[in-house]
C-alpha positions as CSV (number, residue, x, y, z in Angstrom):
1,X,10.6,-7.8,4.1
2,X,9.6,-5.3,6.3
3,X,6.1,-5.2,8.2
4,X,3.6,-2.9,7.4
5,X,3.9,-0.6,10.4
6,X,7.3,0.3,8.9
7,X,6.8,0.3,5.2
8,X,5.6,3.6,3.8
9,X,3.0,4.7,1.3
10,X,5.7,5.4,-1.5
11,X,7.4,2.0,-0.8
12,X,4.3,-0.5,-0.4
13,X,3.5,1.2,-4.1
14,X,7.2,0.2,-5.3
15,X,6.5,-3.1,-3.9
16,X,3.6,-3.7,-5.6
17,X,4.7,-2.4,-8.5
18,X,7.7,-5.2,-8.3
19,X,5.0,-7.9,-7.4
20,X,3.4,-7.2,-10.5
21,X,6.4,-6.9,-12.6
22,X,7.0,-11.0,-11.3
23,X,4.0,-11.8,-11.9
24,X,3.7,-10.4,-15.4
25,X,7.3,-11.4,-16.2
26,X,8.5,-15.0,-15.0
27,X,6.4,-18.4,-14.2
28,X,5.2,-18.4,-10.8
29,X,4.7,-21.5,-8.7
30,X,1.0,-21.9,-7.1
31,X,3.0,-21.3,-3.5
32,X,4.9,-18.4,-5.2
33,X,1.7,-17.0,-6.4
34,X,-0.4,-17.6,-3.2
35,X,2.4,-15.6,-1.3
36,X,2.6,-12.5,-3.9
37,X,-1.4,-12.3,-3.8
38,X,-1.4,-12.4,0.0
39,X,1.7,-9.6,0.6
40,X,-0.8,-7.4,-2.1
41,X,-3.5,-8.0,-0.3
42,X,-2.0,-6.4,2.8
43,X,0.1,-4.0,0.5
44,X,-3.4,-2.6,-0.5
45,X,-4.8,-2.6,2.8
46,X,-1.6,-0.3,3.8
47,X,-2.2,1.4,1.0
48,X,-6.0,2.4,1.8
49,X,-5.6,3.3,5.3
50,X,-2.5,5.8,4.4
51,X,-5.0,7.2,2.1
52,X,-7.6,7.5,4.9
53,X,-5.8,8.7,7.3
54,X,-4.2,11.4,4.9
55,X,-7.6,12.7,4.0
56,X,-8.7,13.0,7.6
57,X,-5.7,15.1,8.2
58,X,-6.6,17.4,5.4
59,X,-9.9,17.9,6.5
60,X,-8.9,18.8,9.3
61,X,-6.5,21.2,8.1
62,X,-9.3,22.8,6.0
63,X,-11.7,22.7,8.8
64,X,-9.2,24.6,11.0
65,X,-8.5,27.2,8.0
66,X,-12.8,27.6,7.3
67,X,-12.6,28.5,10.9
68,X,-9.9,31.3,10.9
Protein backbone atom coordinates (compact mmCIF):
# COMPACT_ATOMS: atom_id res chain seq x y z
CA UNK A 1 0.00 0.00 0.00
CA UNK A 2 1.47 3.04 -0.75
CA UNK A 3 1.66 6.16 1.74
CA UNK A 4 -0.19 9.05 1.21
CA UNK A 5 2.56 11.36 0.12
CA UNK A 6 2.77 9.21 -2.95
CA UNK A 7 -0.78 8.21 -3.75
CA UNK A 8 -2.66 10.70 -5.95
CA UNK A 9 -6.04 12.28 -5.88
CA UNK A 10 -7.30 9.98 -8.82
CA UNK A 11 -5.92 6.85 -7.02
CA UNK A 12 -6.97 7.49 -3.23
CA UNK A 13 -10.60 7.77 -5.07
CA UNK A 14 -10.04 4.24 -6.86
CA UNK A 15 -9.05 3.04 -3.45
CA UNK A 16 -11.80 4.05 -1.79
CA UNK A 17 -13.88 3.11 -4.30
CA UNK A 18 -12.43 -0.68 -3.82
CA UNK A 19 -12.75 -0.28 0.09
CA UNK A 20 -16.24 0.16 -0.44
CA UNK A 21 -16.78 -2.36 -3.06
CA UNK A 22 -15.35 -4.96 0.08
CA UNK A 23 -17.21 -3.69 2.31
CA UNK A 24 -20.47 -3.83 0.44
CA UNK A 25 -19.57 -7.18 -1.19
CA UNK A 26 -17.93 -9.86 1.20
CA UNK A 27 -18.08 -10.42 5.26
CA UNK A 28 -15.61 -8.43 6.92
CA UNK A 29 -13.96 -9.35 10.22
CA UNK A 30 -14.10 -6.54 13.05
CA UNK A 31 -10.01 -6.28 12.48
CA UNK A 32 -10.76 -6.25 8.71
CA UNK A 33 -13.20 -3.62 9.18
CA UNK A 34 -11.30 -1.47 11.72
CA UNK A 35 -8.41 -1.34 9.12
CA UNK A 36 -10.62 -0.37 5.90
CA UNK A 37 -12.34 2.49 8.10
CA UNK A 38 -8.97 3.71 9.27
CA UNK A 39 -7.06 3.63 5.54
CA UNK A 40 -10.65 5.78 4.50
CA UNK A 41 -10.27 7.86 7.09
CA UNK A 42 -6.78 8.97 5.87
CA UNK A 43 -7.98 8.34 2.15
CA UNK A 44 -10.40 11.30 2.89
CA UNK A 45 -8.12 13.33 4.63
CA UNK A 46 -5.81 13.06 1.24
CA UNK A 47 -8.57 13.58 -0.47
CA UNK A 48 -9.54 17.03 1.25
CA UNK A 49 -6.28 18.61 1.34
CA UNK A 50 -5.78 17.84 -2.68
CA UNK A 51 -8.92 19.66 -2.93
CA UNK A 52 -7.60 22.55 -0.83
CA UNK A 53 -4.66 22.88 -2.18
CA UNK A 54 -6.07 22.78 -5.85
CA UNK A 55 -8.47 25.63 -5.06
CA UNK A 56 -5.75 27.78 -3.65
CA UNK A 57 -3.92 27.34 -6.81
CA UNK A 58 -6.75 28.44 -8.86
CA UNK A 59 -7.32 31.39 -7.04
CA UNK A 60 -4.32 32.29 -7.49
CA UNK A 61 -4.44 31.81 -11.01
CA UNK A 62 -7.51 33.97 -11.18
CA UNK A 63 -6.15 36.54 -8.91
CA UNK A 64 -3.02 36.80 -11.21
CA UNK A 65 -5.41 37.05 -14.45
CA UNK A 66 -7.98 39.94 -12.37
CA UNK A 67 -4.65 41.64 -12.25
CA UNK A 68 -3.54 41.58 -15.99
Amino acid sequence: MATEKQVGYAEALAELENILNELESEDVDVDTLAQHVQRASALIELCRERIGSARLRIEEVVAQLDAD
